[in-house]
Structure formats: C-alpha cells, structure tokens
C-alpha positions as CSV (number, residue, x, y, z in Angstrom):
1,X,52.6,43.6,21.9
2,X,55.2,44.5,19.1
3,X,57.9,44.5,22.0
4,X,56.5,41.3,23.5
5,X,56.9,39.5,20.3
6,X,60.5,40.8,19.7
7,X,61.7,39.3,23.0
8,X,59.8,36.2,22.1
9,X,61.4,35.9,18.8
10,X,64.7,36.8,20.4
11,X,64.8,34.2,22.8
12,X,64.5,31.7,20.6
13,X,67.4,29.9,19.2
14,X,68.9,31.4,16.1
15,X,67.6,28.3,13.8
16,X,64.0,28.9,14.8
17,X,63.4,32.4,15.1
18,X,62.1,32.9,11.6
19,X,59.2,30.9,12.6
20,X,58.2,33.2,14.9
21,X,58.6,35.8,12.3
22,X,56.3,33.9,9.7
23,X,53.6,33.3,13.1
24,X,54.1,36.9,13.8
25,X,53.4,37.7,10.0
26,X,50.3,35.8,10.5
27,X,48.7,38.1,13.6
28,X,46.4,40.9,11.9
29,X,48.1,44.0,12.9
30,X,51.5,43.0,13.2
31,X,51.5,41.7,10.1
32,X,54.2,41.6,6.9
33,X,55.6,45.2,8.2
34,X,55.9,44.5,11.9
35,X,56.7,40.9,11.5
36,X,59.7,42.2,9.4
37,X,60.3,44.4,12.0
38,X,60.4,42.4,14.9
39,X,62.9,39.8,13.2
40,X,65.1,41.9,11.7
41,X,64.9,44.1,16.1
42,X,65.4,40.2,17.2
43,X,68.5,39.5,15.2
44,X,67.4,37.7,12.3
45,X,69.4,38.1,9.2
46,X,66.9,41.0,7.8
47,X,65.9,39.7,4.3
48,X,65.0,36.2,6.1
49,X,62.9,38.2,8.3
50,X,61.1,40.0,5.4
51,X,60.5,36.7,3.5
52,X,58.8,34.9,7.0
53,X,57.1,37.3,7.6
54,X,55.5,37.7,3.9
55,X,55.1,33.8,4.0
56,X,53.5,34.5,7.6
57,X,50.8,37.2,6.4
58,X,50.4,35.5,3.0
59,X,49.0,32.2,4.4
60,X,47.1,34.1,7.2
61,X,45.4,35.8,4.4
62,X,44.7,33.6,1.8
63,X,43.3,31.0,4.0
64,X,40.7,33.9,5.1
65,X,39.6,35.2,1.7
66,X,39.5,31.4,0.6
67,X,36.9,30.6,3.3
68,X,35.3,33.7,3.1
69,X,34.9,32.9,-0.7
70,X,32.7,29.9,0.3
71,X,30.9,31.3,2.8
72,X,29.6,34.4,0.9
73,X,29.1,31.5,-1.8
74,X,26.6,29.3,0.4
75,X,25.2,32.6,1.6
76,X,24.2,33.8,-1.8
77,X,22.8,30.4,-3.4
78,X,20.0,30.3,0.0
79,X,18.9,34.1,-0.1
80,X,17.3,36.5,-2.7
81,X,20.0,38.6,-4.0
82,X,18.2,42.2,-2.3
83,X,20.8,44.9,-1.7
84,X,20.3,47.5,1.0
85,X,20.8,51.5,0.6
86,X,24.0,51.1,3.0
87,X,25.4,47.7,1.2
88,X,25.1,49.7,-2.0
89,X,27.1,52.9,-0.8
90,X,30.0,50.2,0.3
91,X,30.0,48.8,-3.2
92,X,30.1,51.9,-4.8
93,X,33.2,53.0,-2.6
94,X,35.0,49.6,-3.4
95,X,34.3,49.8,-7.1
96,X,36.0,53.4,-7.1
97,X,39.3,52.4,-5.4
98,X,39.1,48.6,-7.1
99,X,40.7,45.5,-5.2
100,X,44.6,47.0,-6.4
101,X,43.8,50.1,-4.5
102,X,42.1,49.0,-1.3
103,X,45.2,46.4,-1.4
104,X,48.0,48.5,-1.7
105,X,46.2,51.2,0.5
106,X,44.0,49.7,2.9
107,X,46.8,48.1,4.8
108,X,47.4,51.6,7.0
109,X,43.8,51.8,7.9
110,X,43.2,47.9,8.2
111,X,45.3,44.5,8.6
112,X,45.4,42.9,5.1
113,X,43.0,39.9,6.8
114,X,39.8,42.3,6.9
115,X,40.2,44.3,3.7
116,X,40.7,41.0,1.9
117,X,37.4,39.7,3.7
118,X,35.3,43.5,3.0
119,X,36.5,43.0,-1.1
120,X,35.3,39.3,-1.1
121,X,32.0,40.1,0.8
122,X,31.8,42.7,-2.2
123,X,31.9,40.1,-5.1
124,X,35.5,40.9,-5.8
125,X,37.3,37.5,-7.4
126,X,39.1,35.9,-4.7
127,X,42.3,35.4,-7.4
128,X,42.1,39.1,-7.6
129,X,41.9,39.8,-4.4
130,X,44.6,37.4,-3.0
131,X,46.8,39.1,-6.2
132,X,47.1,42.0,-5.4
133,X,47.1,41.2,-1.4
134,X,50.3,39.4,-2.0
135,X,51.5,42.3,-3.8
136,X,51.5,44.6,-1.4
137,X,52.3,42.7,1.7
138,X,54.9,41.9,0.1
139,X,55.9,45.8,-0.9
140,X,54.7,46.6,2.7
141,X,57.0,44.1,4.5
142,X,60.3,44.8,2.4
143,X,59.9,48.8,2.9
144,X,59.1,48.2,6.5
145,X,62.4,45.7,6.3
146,X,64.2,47.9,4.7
147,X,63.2,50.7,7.1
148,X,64.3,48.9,10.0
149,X,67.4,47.9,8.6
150,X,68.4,51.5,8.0
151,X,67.8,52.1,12.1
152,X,64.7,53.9,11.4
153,X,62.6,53.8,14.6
154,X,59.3,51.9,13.5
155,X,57.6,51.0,16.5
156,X,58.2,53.3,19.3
C-alpha cells in the first residue's frame, strides 16, 4: 500500500503532490510517519512533505476524537453510569500511562485515529487528548522525515 501511494503521489504534478501527502497523512496506518515518507520517496521537497502530512493526520484525527466526544456524550446522558470488571481494568491501564503516554507511545502499536478514540471512550478531555496527539504526530512525522531524508530504508 505504502508503495502504491508513493507512485500515486509521484505521478502527480509537482504543484499537487503535497496533497496527496496531507490525504495520505490522513489514512490510519500510513499516517504522519509514512505520509512523510512517501513524499519525501516521491520527490517532494522533504520538510513540505513532513508538514502535509502532519496537517493530513492532524485533521484525520481531530475530527475523530471530536465526534467521538459527542457520541460517548449522548451515550452517557441515556444510560446508568455501571462499569464492568473488563471496562475497569482498561481504565486503570490508561490512567497509568495518561493521555501524554499512550500519545507519544501508542502510535507503534496503533494509528493515532484509535488511541485517540480508546482515551476519549475513557473520559480523557478531548483538548488533552488532541494535545498531546498533535504532539507526537508531529515528533513522529519529522523523525520519520528526517529518517528518510538521511536514506534510511523505512518501508521495505
């Protein structure tokens, strides 16, 4: 898929192809990192590419955690507040790690569009949690930029 979006993006003329690197930003999995990558593998000057394809995955992102907000909103004001045993265990793990950590970290288990859905399903404040998501997508896409820059092989 990573391949297939490179030669997408490379096709492209040159004054359009950082807007497939801001839609690729925006695909869970690909992502800030990849997105990054795929620009900068496609020709795009590299710190345009990073910047897309932050803007890409920040949008992508917020928009989720904003609706999720709502929904675990609507959800909460028509049922009794009852927590079960397994509900309780997934709260307790979140509060250990805290939105910063499952931010900064969760992004190698997870795309950045679920773990900001798990932490808003878990009460977290959506400000918080969209924070500290643009935080690190935006640390993840510049070191995967940077990486790929430098010639290191990312996606092979």
């Amino acid at each position: 898929m990573i391949e297939s979006l490179r030669e997408f993006t490379e096709g492209l003329p040159d004054l359009v192809q950082w807007l497939a690197v801001v839609l690729a930003g925006a695909i869970p999995f690909v992502e800030s990192y990849f997105g990054s990558v795929i620009g900068i593998l496609a020709g795009v000057n590299p710190v345009v590419a990073v910047v897309a394809a932050i803007v890409g995955n920040v949008v992508s992102m917020t928009v989720l955690v904003l609706g999720a907000a709502r929904a675990r909103e609507a959800a909460l004001r028509n049922r009794e507040q009852t927590s079960s045993p397994k509900r309780q265990k997934l709260k307790r793990m979140f509060d250990k790690y805290g939105v910063a950590g499952v931010s900064l970290l969760g992004q190698t288990v997870l795309p950045s569009q679920i773990t900001s859905l798990a932490m808003v399903s878990f009460g977290a404040s959506k400000t918080a949690v969209i924070r500290w998501q643009i935080v690190s997508i935006i640390l993840w896409g510049v070191l995967f930029g940077v990486l790929a820059t430098l010639g290191v092989d990312l996606v092979a």
